[in-house]
Each structure stands twice: as structure tokens, then as C-alpha cells.
TORKE-451764 format. One record per residue: z, y, x negated of N, C-alpha, C in turn. Coordinates in steps of 0.05 Angstrom, whole numbers, padded with zeros to 5 digits, always signed. Each point is the difference from the previous one (the first is absolute). Layout:
<nodes>
ZYXZYXZYX
...
</nodes>
This chain:
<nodes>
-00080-00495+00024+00013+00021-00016+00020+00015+00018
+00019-00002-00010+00032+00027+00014+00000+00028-00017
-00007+00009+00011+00000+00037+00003+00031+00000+00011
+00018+00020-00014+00022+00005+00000+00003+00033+00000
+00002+00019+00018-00005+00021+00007+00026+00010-00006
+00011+00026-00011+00029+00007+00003-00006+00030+00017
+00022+00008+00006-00002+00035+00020-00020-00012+00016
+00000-00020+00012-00015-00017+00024-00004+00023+00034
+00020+00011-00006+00004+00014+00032-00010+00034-00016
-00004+00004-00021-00008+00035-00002-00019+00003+00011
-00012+00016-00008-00032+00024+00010-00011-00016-00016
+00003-00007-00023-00031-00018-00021+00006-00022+00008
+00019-00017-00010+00010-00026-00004-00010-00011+00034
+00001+00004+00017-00006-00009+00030-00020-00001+00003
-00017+00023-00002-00033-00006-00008-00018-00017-00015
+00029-00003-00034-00027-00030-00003+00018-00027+00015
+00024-00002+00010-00005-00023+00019-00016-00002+00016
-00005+00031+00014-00027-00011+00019-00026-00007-00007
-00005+00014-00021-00019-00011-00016-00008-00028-00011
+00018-00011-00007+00010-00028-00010-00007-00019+00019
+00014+00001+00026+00012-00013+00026-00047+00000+00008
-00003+00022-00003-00028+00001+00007-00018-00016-00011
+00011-00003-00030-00026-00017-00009+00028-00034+00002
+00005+00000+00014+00011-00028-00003+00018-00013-00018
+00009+00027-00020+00015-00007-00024+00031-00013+00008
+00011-00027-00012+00027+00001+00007+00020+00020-00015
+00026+00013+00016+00000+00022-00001+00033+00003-00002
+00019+00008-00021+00022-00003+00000+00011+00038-00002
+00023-00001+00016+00010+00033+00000+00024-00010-00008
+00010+00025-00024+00019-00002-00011+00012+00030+00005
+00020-00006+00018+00010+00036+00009+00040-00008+00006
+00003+00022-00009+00036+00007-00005+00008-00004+00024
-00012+00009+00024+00011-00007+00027-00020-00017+00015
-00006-00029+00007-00007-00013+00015-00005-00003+00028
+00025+00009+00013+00000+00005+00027-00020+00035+00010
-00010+00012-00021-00025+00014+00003-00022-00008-00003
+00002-00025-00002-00031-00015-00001-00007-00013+00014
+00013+00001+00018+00004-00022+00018-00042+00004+00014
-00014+00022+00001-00022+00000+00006-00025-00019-00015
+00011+00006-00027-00007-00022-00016+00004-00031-00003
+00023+00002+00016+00000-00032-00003-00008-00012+00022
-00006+00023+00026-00025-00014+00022-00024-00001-00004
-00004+00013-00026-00030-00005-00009-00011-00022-00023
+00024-00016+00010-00007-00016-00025+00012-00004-00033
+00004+00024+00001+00013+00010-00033+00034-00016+00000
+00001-00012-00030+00019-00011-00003+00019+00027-00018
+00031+00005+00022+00012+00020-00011+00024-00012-00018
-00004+00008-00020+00034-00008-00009+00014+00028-00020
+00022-00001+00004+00011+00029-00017+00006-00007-00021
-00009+00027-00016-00008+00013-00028+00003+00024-00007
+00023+00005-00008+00020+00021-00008-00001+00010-00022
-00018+00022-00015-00013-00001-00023+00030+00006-00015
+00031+00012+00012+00026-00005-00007+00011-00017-00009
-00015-00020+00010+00017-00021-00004-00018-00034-00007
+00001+00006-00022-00028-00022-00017+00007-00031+00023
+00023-00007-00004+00000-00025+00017-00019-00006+00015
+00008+00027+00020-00020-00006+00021-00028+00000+00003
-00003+00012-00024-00034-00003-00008-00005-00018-00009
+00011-00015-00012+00001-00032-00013-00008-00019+00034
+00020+00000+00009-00007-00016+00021-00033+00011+00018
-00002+00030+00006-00021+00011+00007-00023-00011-00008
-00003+00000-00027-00024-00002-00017-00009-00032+00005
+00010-00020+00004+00010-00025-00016-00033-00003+00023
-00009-00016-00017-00031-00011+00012-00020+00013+00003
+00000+00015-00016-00025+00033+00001-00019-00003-00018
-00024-00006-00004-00025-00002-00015+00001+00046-00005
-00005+00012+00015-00010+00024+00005+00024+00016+00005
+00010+00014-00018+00032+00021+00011-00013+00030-00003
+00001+00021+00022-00009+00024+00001+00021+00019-00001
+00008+00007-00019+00018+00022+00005-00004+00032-00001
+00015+00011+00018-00002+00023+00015+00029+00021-00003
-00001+00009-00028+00024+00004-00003+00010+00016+00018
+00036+00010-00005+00014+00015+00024-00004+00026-00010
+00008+00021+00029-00006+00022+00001+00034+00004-00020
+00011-00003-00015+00035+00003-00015-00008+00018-00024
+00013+00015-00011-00003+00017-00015-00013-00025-00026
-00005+00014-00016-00003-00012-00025+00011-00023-00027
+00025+00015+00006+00017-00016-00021+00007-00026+00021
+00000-00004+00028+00009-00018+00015-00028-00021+00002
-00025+00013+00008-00026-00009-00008+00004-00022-00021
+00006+00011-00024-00007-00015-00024+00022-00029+00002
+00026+00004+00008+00008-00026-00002-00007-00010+00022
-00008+00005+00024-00013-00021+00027-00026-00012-00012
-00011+00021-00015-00030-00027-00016+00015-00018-00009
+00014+00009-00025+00014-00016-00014+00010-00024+00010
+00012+00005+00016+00014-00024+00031-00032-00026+00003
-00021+00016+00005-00019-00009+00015-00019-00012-00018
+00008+00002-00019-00017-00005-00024+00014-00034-00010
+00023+00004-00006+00013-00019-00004+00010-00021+00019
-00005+00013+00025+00002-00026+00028-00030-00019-00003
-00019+00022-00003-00025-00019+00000-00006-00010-00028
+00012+00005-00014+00001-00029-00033+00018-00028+00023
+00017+00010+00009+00016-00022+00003-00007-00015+00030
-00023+00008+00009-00002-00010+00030-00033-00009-00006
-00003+00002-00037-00026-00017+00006-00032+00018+00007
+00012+00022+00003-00025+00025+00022-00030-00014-00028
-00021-00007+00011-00021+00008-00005-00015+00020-00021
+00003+00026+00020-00012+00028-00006+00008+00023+00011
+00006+00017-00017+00011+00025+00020-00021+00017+00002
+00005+00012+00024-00032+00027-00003+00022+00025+00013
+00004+00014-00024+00019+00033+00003-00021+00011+00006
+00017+00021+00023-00021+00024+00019+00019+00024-00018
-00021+00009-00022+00018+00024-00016-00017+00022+00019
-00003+00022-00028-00004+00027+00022-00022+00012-00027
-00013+00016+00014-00022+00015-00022+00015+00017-00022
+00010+00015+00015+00018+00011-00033+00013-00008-00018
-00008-00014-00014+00024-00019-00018-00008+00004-00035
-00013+00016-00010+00005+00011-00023+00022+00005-00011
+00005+00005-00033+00021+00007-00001+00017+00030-00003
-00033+00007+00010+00003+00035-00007-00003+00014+00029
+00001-00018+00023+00008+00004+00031+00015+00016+00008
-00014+00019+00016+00035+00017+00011+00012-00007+00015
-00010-00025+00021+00008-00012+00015+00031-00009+00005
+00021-00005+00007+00023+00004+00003+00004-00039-00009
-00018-00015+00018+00003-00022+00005-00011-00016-00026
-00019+00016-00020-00016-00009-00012+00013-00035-00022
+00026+00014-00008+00011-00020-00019+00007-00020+00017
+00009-00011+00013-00001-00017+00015-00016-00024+00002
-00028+00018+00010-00023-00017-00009-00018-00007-00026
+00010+00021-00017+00001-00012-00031+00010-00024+00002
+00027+00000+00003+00022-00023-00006-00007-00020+00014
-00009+00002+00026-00016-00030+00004-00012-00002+00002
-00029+00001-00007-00020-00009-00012+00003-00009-00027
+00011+00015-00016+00004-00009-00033+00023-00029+00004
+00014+00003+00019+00023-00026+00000-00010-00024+00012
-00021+00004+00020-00017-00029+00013-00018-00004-00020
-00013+00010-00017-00017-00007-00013+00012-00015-00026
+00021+00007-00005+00019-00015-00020+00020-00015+00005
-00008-00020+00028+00015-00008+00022+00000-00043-00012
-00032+00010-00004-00003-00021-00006-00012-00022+00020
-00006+00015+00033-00004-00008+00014-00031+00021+00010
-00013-00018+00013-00027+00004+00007-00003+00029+00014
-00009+00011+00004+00001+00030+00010-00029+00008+00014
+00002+00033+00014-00027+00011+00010+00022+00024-00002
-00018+00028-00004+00019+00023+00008-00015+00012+00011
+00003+00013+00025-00018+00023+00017+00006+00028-00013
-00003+00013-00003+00012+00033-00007-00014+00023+00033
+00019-00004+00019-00020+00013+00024-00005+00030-00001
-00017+00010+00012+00005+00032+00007+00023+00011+00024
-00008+00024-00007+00023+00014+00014-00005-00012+00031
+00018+00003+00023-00010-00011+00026-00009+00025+00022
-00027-00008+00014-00015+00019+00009+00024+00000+00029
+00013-00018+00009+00009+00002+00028+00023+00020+00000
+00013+00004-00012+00025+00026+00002-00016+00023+00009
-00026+00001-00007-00012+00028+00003-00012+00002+00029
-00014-00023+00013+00002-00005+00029+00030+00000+00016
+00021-00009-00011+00018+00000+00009+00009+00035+00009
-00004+00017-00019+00007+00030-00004-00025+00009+00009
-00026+00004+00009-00013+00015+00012+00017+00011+00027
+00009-00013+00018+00006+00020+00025+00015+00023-00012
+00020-00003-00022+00017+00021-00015-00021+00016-00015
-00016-00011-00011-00020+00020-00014-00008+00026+00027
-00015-00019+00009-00012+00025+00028+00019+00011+00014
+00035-00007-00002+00014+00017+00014+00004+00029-00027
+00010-00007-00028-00009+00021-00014-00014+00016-00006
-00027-00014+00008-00028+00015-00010-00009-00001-00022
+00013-00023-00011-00010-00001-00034+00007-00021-00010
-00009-00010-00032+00002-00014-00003+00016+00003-00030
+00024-00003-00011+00015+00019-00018+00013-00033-00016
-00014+00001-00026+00003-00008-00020+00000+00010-00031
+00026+00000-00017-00008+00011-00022-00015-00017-00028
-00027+00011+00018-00025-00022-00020-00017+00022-00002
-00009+00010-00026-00008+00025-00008-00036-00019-00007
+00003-00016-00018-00031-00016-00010-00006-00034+00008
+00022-00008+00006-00004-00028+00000-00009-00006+00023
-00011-00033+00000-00018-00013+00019+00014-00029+00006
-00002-00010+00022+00020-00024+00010-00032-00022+00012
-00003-00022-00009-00017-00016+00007+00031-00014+00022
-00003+00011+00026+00012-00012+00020-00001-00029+00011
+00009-00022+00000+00003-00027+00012+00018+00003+00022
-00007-00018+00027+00012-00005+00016+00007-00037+00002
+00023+00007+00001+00013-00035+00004-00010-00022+00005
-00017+00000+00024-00018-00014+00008-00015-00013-00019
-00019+00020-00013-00009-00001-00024+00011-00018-00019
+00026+00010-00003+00023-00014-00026+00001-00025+00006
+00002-00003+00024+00017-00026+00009-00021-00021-00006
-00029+00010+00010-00026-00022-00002+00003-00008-00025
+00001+00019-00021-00008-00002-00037+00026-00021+00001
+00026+00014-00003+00023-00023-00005-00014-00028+00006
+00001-00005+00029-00001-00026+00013-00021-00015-00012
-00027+00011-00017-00012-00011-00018+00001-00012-00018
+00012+00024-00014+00018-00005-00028+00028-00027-00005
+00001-00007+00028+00026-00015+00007-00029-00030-00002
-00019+00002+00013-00014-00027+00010-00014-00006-00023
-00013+00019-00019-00024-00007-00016+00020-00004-00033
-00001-00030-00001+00009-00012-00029-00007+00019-00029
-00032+00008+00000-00013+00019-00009+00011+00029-00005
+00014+00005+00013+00018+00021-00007+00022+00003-00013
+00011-00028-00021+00020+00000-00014-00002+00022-00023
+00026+00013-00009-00015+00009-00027-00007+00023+00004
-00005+00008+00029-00019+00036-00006+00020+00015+00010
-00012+00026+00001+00013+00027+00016-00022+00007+00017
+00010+00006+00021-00014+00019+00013+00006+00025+00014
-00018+00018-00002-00001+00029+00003-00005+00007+00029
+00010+00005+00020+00003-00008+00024-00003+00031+00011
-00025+00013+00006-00009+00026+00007-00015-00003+00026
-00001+00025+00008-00018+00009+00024-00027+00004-00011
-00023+00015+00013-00028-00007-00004-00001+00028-00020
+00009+00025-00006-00002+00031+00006+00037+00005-00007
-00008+00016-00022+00020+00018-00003+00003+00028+00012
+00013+00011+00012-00001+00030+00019+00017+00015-00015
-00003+00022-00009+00013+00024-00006+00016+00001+00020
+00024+00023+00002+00011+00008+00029-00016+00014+00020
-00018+00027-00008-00006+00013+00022-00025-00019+00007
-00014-00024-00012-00017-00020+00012+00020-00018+00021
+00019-00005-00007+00017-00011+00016+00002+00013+00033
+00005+00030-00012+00010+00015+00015-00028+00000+00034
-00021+00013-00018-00031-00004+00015-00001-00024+00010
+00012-00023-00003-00002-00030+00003+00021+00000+00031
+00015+00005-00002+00022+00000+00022-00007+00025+00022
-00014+00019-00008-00013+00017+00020-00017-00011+00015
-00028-00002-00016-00014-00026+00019+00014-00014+00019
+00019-00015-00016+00004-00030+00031+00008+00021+00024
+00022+00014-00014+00017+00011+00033-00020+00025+00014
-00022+00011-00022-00019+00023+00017+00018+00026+00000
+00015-00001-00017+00012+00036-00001+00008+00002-00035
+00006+00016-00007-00002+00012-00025+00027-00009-00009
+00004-00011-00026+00031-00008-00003-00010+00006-00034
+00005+00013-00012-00005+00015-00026+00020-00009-00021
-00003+00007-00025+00019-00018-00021+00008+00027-00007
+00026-00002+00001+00020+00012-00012+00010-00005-00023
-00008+00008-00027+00016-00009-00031+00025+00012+00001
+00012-00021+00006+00038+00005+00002+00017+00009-00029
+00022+00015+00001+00007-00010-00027+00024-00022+00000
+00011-00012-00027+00015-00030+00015+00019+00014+00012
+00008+00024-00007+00037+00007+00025-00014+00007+00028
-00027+00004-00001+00002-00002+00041-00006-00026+00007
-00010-00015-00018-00012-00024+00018+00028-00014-00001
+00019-00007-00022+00032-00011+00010+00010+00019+00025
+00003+00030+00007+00000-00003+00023-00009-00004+00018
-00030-00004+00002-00016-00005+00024+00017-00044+00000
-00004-00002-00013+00007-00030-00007+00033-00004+00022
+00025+00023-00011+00019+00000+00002+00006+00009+00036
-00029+00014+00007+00000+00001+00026-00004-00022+00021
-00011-00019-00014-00011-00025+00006+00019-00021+00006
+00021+00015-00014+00026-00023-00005-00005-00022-00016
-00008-00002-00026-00017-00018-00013+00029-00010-00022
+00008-00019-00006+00022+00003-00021-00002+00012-00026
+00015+00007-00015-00004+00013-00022-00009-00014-00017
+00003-00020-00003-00009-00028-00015-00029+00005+00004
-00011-00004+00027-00030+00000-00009-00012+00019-00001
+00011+00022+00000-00014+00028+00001-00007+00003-00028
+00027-00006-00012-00008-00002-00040-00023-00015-00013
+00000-00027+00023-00022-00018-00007-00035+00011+00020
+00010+00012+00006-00027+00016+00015-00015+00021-00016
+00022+00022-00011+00000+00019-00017-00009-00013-00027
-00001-00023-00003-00009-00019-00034-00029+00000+00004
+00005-00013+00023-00028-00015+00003-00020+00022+00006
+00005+00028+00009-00027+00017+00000+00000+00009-00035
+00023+00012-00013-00008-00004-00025-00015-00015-00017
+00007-00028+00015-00032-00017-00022-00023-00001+00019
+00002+00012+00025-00028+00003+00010-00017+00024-00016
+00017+00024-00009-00018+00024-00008-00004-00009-00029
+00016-00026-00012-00001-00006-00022-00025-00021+00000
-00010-00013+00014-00033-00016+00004+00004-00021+00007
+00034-00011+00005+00005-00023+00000-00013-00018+00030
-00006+00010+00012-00011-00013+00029-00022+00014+00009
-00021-00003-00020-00028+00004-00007-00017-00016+00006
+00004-00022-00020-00012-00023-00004-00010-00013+00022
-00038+00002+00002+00002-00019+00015-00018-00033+00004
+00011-00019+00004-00017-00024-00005-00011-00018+00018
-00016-00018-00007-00008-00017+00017+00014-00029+00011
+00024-00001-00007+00023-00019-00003+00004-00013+00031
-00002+00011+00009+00008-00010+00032-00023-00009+00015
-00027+00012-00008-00022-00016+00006-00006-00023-00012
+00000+00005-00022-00003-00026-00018+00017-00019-00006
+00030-00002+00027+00017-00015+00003-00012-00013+00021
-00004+00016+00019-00006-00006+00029-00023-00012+00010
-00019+00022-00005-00025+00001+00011-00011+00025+00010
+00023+00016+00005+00002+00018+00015+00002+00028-00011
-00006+00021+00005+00013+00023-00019+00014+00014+00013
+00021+00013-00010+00026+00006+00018-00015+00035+00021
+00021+00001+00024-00010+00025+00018+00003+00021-00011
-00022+00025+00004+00001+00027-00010+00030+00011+00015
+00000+00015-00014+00024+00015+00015-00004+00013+00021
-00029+00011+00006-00001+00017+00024-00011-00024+00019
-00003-00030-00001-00003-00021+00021+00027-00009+00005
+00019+00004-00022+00029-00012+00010+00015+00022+00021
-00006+00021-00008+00017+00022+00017-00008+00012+00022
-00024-00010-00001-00014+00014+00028+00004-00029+00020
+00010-00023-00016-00002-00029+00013+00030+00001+00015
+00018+00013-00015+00028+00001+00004+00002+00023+00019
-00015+00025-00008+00002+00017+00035-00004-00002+00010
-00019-00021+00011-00017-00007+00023+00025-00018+00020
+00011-00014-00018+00022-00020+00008+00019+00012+00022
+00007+00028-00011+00026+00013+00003-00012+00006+00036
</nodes>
């Protein structure tokens, strides 16, 4: 079987090559610039470029793929929808197998989520593709928030505008195992999966959660959204994702990253890491 990986070199997409590469899977990366893969292609991984711009080259990309994983781009939305589009229609024509889309938990149609339609639109468009499918729907990602603890403890707080809602946190790692499953087990044609952490956390549980690891007090601050765009804007964060940041806590207080399942164990074997074993795992690192 050829597993055909796209965003081969991101934060997710590299993890399930390693994942893949681990259990022995043969292993194809499909990424816009090549000569950044060059790590990959000492590990074995067959690179060829795949330009979700430019269908051609996904045509040639794809061509001999039992397993195609796609990982859509970080591009606004309306650009999103024709790169599926692109990618949808390269793998009719290159033969692909099965696709397994890594959507996102918010994808209702009553989402406040910024990104939400998007992933309406493909999921509803692979499934009427006509071609074999799996859809993940993941949780929010627990590592940005390890990433921002030293910033937390330099503010003294922890300032999100999330007044009720609860985030069942996943870390990549996590993701990457479930994907790489979902990529190997035939058995998985046909489903969705709900791709959560073990535990949903309020913020100021969050907040108690990140005190622990580091051993000093880092308290939750309920932001309102015009300070957290400036705390954001201090950050130098683009405006672009600040809007998509500012969505996504709205469907957090809205319940949307609640949910939480047994999906990643019962992919794996395994059940994905608490959040206070990932972050206390990640400060220890530092």
C-alpha cells in the first residue's frame, strides 16, 4: 500500500510521516517545495511536488497512491475551497484509491468558527466525490498553548475571551498516531472520526493546569475580544489569524470543542495524553 501524505514538511503532516516511516508503511510526500524535503527523502520517503495551485501537479503527485491524506492549507477560505477542488479532481484523474481529509471539530452549520464553511464544503464535496473517503474532524491543538506558556508566566495570566466553554485538547502527536491509522486500516473506509483529547478543561482548569507544571500561579483572565486582538496584536500575530482566533474562541464558549471521544484509542490502541502529561512533558524539555 502507498500512503501519499500532502503538507508533508508541516507540524501535523511530518508527524504522520514519522509515524508511517515507523510502522514500515511505503510512504509518498506531496509538498509545493521539494527541495524542503530533502530530510524526507533521506528517510526513505518518495518526494514529488504537489501544488494544491496547480492540479497538474497533483496529477503527476498522486499518480500510484492506494492511500492520499490531505492536510489542507493554512489560505483563507475562498482560496481553500478551489485547492480541494484542485485536489479532488487530480485524485479522480491519478486513479487515488481513498482519500482520508483531516477536517476540524467545528464544522456545523451554525459554527462561529471563521473556517467552519470550508470544511462543510469539503466534506459534503468528497463524499459526493464519488471516490472512497475517511474524514477526521480534529480538536483544537493542545501545542500552541505549550508553545505560549513562557509568555503566560511572563504576564501572569492566562487571558482568553472564554466566559463557559470547555476545549477537549489534542496534541499532534496524538493526531498524527490516529491519522496514520486511519491511512493503514482498510476498515476505516466510509467513517468519520472525532479526533479529541481524554478531558475537556474549562479555562480557569486550564489555567490551574499550567500552574501546576511551572509551580507558580498563572490565573485565567476572561478577556474581552478587543484586548485579546490586542494582546494577539502585541504578539505580532497577522490580522488574518487573529480574526480566525477571535472565531474559534466564539465556538469554544459556543460548546463546539467539548466533545469528547474515544476515537484515537480505538484507532490506535492507545488513548491520547492528558494535557497536564503533555505540558508538563514539553516544560521539562525546555
Amino acid at each position: 500500500m502507498n500512503i501519499n501524505v500532502t503538507a508533508a514538511t508541516g507540524s501535523l503532516g511530518s508527524r504522520v510521516v514519522r509515524e508511517l516511516l515507523r510502522q514500515d508503511a511505503n510512504v509518498t510526500a506531496s509538498v509545493r517545495s521539494p527541495a524542503k524535503a530533502s530530510d524526507l527523502a533521506e528517510q526513505g520517503v518518495t518526494v514529488r511536488r504537489g501544488d494544491f495551485e496547480d492540479r497538474e501537479s497533483l496529477v503527476e503527485a498522486f499518480a500510484d497512491t492506494d492511500v492520499l491524506l490531505v492536510i489542507p492549507s493554512l489560505a483563507p477560505v475562498e482560496v481553500r475551497v478551489g485547492q480541494f477542488r484542485n485536489t479532488l479532481d487530480a485524485a479522480k484523474q491519478a486513479g487515488v484509491g481513498r482519500i482520508v481529509l483531516v477536517g476540524f471539530a467545528a464544522t456545523s452549520p451554525e459554527s462561529q468558527f471563521h473556517i467552519a464553511p470550508f470544511y462543510l464544503y469539503a466534506e459534503s464535496r468528497l463524499r459526493l466525490s464519488g471516490l472512497d473517503w475517511t474524514i477526521s474532524r480534529d480538536g483544537m491543538y493542545l501545542d500552541p498553548v505549550a508553545d505560549w506558556v513562557p509568555e503566560l508566566i511572563r504576564m501572569g495570566r492566562l487571558p482568553y475571551p472564554v466566559q463557559k466553554g470547555r476545549v477537549a485538547y489534542v496534541c499532534r502527536d496524538d493526531l498524527a498516531r490516529a491519522l496514520a491509522a486511519a491511512c493503514l486500516k482498510e476498515e476505516c473506509s466510509q467513517k468519520v472520526y472525532n479526533l479529541t483529547g481524554p478531558e475537556a478543561l474549562s479555562m480557569p482548569e486550564l489555567a490551574a493546569t499550567i500552574s501546576r507544571v511551572v509551580g507558580q500561579e498563572v490565573p485565567f483572565d476572561l478577556v474581552s475580544e478587543e484586548e485579546f486582538v490586542r494582546i494577539c496584536q502585541a504578539e505580532n500575530e497577522p490580522e488574518e489569524m487573529i480574526a480566525v482566533l477571535t472565531s474559534m474562541y466564539r465556538a469554544v464558549d459556543n460548546g463546539e470543542f467539548a466533545n469528547v471521544t474515544s476515537d484515537i484509542e480505538d484507532l490506535t490502541g492507545r488513548p491520547p495524553e492528558t494535557v497536564e502529561s503533555y505540558l508538563r512533558r514539553r516544560w521539562e524539555e525546555q
